[in-house]
N, C-alpha and C positions, 0 to 999 in steps of 0.2 A: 114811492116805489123804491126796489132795492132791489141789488142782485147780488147772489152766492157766486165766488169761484173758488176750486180749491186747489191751491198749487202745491209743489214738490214739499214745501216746510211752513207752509202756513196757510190760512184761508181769509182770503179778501170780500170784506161786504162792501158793499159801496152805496151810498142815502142820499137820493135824489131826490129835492125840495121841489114837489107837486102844487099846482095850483092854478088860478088866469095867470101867475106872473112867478117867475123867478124869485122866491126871495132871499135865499142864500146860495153860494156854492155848495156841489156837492162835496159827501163828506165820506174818503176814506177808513173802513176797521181794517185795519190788520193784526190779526189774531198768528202769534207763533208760539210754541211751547213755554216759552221764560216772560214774555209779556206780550199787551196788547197796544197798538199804537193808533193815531185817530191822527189824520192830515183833510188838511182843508186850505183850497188855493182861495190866498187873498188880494184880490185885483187892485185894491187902492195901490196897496205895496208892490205884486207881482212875484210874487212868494209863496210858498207853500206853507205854511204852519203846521207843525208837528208835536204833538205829546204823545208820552210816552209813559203809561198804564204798567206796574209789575202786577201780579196776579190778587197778591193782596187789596194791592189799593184797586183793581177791578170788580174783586169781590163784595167790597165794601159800597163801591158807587149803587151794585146791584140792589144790595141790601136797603142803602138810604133810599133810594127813589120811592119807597111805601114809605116810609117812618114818617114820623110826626117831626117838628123843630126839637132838638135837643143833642147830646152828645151821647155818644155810644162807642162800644166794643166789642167785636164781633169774638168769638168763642168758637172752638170746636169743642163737640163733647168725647170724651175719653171709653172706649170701649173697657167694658168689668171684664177681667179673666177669670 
């Protein structure tokens, strides 16, 4: 389960780990115009854990998640005038 909100300068998803049991905390997206960031509260430590996503390297994670094993470089292609 997950829910959308969308605030003044960014929009928050939030992933809620469904099932008989808990298996991880959930996990903050924060999506703002210059990047995207991903928090996740760690109980061992009692701390938030944060990464921090620029739009590129967001692009990119989209992309791999089909691809097969191997290395790659994403392209845009060039509009003909």
């Amino acid at each position: 389960m997950f829910s959308i909100e969308h605030e003044f300068d960014c929009t928050v998803i939030t992933i809620l780990d469904e099932g008989s049991k808990q298996l991880t905390e959930d996990i903050s997206v924060t999506n703002f115009e210059e990047c995207t960031t991903l928090e996740q509260y760690d109980p061992i430590n009692d701390r938030i854990n944060k990464i921090t996503f620029s739009n590129s390297q967001l692009a990119d994670l989209a992309a791999a998640i089909k691809l097969p094993e191997g290395f790659y470089s994403r392209s845009t292609k060039r509009k003909k005038i």
